[in-house]
Structures are given as structure tokens and as C-alpha cells.
N, C-alpha and C positions, 0 to 999 in steps of 0.2 A: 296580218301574219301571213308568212310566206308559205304553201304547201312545202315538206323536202318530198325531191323528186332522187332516183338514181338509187345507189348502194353505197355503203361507208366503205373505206378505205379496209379496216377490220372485216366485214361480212364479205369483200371479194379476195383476200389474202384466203379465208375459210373454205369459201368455195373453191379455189384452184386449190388450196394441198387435199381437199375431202375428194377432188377430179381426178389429183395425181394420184393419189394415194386406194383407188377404185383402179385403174386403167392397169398402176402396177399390176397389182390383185388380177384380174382382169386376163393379163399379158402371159403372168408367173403361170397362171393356172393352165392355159391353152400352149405355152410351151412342155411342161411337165407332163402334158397328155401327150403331145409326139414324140418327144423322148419313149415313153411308155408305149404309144403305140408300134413306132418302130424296133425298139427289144422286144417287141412282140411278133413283127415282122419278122425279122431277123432269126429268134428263135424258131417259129414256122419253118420259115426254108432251111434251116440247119437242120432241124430234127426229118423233114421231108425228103431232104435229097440223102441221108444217112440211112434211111427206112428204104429209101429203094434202092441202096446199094446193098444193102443187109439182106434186101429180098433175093436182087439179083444172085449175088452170092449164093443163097441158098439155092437156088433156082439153077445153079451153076454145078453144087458140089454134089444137086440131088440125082445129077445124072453123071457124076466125075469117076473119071477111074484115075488110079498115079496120084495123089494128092501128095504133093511136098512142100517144103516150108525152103524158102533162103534166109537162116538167118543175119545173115549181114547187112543184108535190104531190108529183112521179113517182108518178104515176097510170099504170096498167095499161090503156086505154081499147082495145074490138073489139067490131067485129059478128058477132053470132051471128044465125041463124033468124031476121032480119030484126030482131032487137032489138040496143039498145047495152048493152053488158057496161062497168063500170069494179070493178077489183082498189085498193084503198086502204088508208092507212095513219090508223086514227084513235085518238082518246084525249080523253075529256073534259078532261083537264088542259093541251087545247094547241088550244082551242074559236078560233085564228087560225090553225092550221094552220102555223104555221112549221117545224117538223120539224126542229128544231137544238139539241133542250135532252135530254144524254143520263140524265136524271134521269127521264125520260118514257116511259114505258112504252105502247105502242100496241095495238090490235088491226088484224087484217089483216081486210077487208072486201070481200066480192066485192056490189054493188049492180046493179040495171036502171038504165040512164038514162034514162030518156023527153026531154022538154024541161031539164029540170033535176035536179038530186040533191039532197040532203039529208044535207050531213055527217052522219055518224055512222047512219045507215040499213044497212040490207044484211042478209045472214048474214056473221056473224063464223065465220072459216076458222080463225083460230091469236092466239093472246094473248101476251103479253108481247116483241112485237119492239120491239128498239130499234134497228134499221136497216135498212133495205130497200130495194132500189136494184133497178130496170126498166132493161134498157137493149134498144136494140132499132135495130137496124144490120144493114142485107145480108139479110136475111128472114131474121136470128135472133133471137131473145129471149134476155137471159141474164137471170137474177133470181136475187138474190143478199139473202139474209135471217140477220139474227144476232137470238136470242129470248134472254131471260135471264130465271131464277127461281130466286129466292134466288140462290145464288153458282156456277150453273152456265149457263154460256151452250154455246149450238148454234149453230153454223154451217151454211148451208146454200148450194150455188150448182150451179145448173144452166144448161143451156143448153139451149131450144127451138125447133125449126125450122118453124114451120107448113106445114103441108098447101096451105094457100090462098094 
């Protein structure tokens, strides 16, 4: 009688789908963590660079004298240290400024004013807002910004009371 040596036709068909069907598993899982890690990432830097725009601001309006609002832009406009501060919303893909296409992705810009500005000039403060609204009644400021990247958006709204 002959010993069988090897594996049956049947017990190696088992063992590759029980291999494939582990490696998916496997694959599925370490993908859906970097998805997750990254809207995690993502969130991080959206709520972080918002936080210190929101500080700056404060930090801005707690010594501002003149505080005015454009609303056409809704422009952030104040006087600082005898100089004009404007807070804005820019984006090369919207070079007339209408601020109504939610396809458009903005950077938040704090500029000097002198006689004139220079769309798209300044230090960029926070990237990807897609809305942002100044309002400023009763000597408060509220400002109120939503930023999106990739498929995570951050909300942000405060309210500020100036000093001046």
C-alpha cells in the first residue's frame, strides 16, 4: 500500500479562497484606517489654522479702533497702531470677487491698507473656507467661518467684543 503524500485538489482550492478571503479582510481593514486617519488629519489642520485665525482676529480687534464691515466682500476692515488692517476672503478662481459659487474654495487673508489693496496680497491666515460672514452690531464682532478638505468640513463661530 502506497503512503498519499501532497494535498487534494479540494483541501488546496480551501486553502487559497480561506488566504484570499483573510488578506481581503486584512487589506479592507488597514485601508479604512487611513481613510480615518486622514479625516482626521484633515480635521486637525482645518479646526487649527481657523483657531488661529479666530485668535489673530481677536488679538486684532482687542486693540482696533474704526471697525467696519464691507459688505459686498464682507471685508473685516480696523485701525490698528495708526495703520488700516483689512481680514478677507480670496481665491484665484473667483479673480471678480463675487463670493456665491460654493464650488470655490477661498483663502482667509489679513492685508495693510494704505490708499488701496491688492486683491489676493496679504498673509494667508487659513485655506480652504468656503464661507465666512463678519458681522459687527452693538460693538460686537461675530465671525462665523466653515473650511472644507476633502470631505470634512469645520465650523467655526465666535463672538468679539473690542476693547476700543
Amino acid at each position: 500500500m502506497m503512503k498519499r503524500r501532497g494535498f487534494s485538489l479540494l483541501e488546496l482550492i480551501l486553502v487559497i479562497v480561506l488566504t484570499t478571503v483573510l488578506t481581503a479582510s486584512v487589506v479592507s481593514v488597514y485601508l479604512t484606517s487611513i481613510k480615518i486617519w486622514n479625516a482626521g488629519e484633515d480635521r486637525t489642520g482645518l479646526r487649527t489654522s481657523l483657531a488661529l485665525s479666530v485668535d489673530m482676529i481677536t488679538q486684532d480687534l482687542s486693540n482696533a479702533t474704526n471697525i467696519s464691515l464691507e459688505n459686498v466682500d464682507n471685508s473685516l476692515y480696523f485701525n490698528k497702531d495708526g495703520l488700516g488692517y483689512r481680514w478677507y476672503l480670496y481665491s484665484a478662481d473667483d479673480p471678480g470677487q463675487a463670493y456665491n459659487n460654493d464650488n470655490i474654495s477661498y483663502d482667509l487673508i489679513k492685508t495693510v491698507v494704505n490708499d488701496t489693496y491688492v486683491y489676493g496680497m496679504g498673509t494667508v491666515w487659513a485655506t480652504g473656507i468656503q464661507r465666512s460672514v463678519f458681522a459687527y452690531a452693538n460693538n460686537l464682532v461675530t465671525v462665523d467661518m466653515t473650511a472644507t478638505k476633502n470631505s470634512t468640513i469645520v465650523h467655526v463661530r465666535t463672538k468679539i467684543r473690542p476693547r476700543n
